[in-house]
N, C-alpha and C positions, 0 to 999 in steps of 0.2 A: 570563388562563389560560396565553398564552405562557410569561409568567414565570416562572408557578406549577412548571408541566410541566418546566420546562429546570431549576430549582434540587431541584425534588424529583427529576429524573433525575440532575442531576450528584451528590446526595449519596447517595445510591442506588448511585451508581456504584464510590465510593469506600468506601464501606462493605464492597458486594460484594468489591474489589479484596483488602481489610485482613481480614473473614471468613471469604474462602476462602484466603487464602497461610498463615492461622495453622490451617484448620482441615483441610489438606489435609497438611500440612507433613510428620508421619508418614510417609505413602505417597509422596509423591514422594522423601523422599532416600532410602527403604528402596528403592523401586521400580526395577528395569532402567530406562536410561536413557532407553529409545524406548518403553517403558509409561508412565513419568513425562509423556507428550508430554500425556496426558490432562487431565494437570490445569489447564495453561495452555490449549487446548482449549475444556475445561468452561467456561473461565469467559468464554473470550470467546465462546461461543454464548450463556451466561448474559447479559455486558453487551447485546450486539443483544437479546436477549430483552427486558431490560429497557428498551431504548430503544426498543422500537416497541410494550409497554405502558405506560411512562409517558411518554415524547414524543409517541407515534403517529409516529415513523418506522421503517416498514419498509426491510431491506436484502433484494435480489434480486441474486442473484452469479450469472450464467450463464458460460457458455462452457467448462464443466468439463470436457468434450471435448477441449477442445485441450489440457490438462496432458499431459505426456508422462509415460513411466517414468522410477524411475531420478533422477537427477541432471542437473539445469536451472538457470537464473536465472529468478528472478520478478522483472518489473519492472515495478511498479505507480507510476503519479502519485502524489507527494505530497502532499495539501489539507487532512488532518482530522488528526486519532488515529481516527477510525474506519477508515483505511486501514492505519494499524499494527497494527490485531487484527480485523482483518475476513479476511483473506486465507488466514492460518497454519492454523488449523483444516481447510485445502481439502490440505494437504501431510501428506505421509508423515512429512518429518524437517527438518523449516526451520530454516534456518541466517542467524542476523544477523550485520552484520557492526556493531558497536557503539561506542560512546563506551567509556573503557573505566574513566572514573568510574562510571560505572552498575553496575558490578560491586564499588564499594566500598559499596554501599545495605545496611544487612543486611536480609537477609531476601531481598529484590528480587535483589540481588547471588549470593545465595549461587543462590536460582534460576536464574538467568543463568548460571551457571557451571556447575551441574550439567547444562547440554543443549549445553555447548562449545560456546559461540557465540564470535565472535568479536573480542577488543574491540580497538580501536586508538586510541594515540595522534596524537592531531591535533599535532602539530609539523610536520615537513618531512614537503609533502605527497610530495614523491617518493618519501621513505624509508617514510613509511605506506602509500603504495600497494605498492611492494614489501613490504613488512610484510605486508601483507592477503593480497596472492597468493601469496606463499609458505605461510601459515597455510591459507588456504582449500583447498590444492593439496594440502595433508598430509591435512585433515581429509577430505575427499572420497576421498581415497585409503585411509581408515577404512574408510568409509563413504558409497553412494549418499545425497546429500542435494540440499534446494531450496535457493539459495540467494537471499535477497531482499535484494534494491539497489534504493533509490529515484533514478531516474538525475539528478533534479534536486538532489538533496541534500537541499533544507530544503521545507519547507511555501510552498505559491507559491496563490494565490488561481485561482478556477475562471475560465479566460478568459486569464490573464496569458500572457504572450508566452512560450512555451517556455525552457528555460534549461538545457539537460542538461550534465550534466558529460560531464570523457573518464574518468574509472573508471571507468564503465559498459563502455567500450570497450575498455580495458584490459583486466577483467576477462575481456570475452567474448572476446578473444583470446588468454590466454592459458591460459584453463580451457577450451578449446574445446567449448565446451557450447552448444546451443542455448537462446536468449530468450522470455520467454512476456512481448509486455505486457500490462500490464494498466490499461482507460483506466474512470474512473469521473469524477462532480463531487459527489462528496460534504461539500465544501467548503462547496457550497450550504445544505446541512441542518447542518452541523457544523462551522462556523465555525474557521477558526483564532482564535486568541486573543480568543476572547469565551465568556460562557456561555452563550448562548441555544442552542437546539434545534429550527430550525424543523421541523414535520411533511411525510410526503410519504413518499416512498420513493425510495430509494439506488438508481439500477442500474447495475451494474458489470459489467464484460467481460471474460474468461480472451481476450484474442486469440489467432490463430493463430501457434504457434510460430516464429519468425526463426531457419534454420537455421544451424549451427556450419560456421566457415569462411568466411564471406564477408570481402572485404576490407574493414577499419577504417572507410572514409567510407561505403560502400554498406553499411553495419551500420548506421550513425547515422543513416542518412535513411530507412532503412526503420522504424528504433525511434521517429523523430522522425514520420516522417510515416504511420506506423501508430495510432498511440497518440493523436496530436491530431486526428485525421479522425474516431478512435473517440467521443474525449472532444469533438468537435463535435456530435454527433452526439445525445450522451444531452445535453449542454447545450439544443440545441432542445430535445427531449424535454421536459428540465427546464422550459423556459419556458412549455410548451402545456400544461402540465400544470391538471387543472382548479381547482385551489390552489398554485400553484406557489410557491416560496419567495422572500424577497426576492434580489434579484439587484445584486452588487456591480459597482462601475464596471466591474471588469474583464470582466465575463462581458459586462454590457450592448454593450461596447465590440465584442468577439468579436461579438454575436449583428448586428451591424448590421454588419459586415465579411461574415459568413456573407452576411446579406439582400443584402448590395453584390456578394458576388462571384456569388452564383445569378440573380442580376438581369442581369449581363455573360453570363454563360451564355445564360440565356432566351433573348437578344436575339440571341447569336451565330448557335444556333441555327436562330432564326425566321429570319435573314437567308440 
């Protein structure tokens, strides 16, 4: 039934993907820009729709409280594509910053460009991070926007040893705007590079805002150790779960570091 569920959602999914970009197409390029938001929206409340009727997993996004007004960084863990379109619907006016072959897709492409996202050349990372800050610095000065960085860059498995970059830091220092992260292990149910879909439900965290202005390394230990304490945290969750999902070395690995260091605690403690 695993099977069955994970290949009938993944092609469910991409169908959805190809029916609504050709059937929406109309209204979004006639559409004002920040009305057009709708339609990519629509559809990723549609994908979770369809993933928790045909996988049977549910997403639970709390912490909506902490979004601030206005113009922010979102910075969510990277483990799924369900954290690439789970988030954006919770925003005003979100702003990626992109590959900038992804803007030659048609169709894909042409969408991507009508909400001025932002795409960059990966060559010299120096010169693309100044690329990116300068763009993003113009664009917000448009316009109040979200702006969403994954601060680890690529997809990293639920448990794996932290790995953030410094554009994260970059970033939050020179757009002086405050940080939301955001810690989820959706990783668990939504594998990177495989198809399967275990069942269960996703919970994911808006944390409390990291305010603008702190100094560069007291930025990164708070984003570092805000985010992983969160993301420990629904990982137990995930394990005690009464169906929990399989768990990869890495998570196992975490979960018995977890057991080993509340064990040192206990003991402290008691003494």
């Amino acid at each position: 039934m695993l099977y069955i569920r994970s290949l009938a959602f993944n092609f469910a999914f991409y169908v959805n993907l190809i029916a609504q970009m050709i059937f929406w197409t109309p209204y979004y390029f006639l559409a004002p820009r920040l009305k057009a938001w709708f339609v990519p929206k629509f559809w990723s409340r549609s994908c979770l729709w369809l993933y928790d009727k045909i996988a049977a997993t549910k997403s639970d996004i709390r912490g909506l409280e902490n979004l601030p007004s206005g113009s922010f960084i979102l910075a969510p863990k990277h483990q799924s594509f369900w954290d690439a379109i789970a988030f954006f619907p919770y925003l005003e006016d979100p702003l990626y910053i992109l590959k900038r072959e992804l803007t030659w897709i048609p169709f894909f492409g042409w969408y991507i460009m009508k909400q001025r996202l932002i795409p960059v050349h990966r060559g010299s990372r120096a010169r693309a991070l100044k690329s990116v800050v300068a763009a993003t610095k113009a664009e917000l000065a448009r316009n109040p926007r979200q702006l969403i960085i994954y601060p680890e860059g690529t997809r990293r498995a639920p448990g794996d040893e932290p790995a953030y970059k410094y554009g994260i830091v970059e970033l939050y220092a020179q757009l002086g705007l405050p940080v939301v992260p955001v810690a989820h292990v959706a990783g668990l149910y939504w594998p990177r590079r495989k198809f399967l879909r275990f069942p269960g439900t996703i919970h994911a965290r808006f944390l409390p805002p990291i305010p603008a202005g702190l100094d560069k390394n007291e930025f990164m230990r708070r984003l570092i150790a805000e985010t992983e304490a969160a993301c420990d945290e629904l990982l137990v969750e995930a394990a005690r779960a009464p169906n929990p999902p399989p768990l990869p070395p890495t998570a196992v690995k975490r979960l018995a570091e977890i057991e080993a260091a509340r064990q040192v605690s206990a003991g402290g403690d008691a003494t």
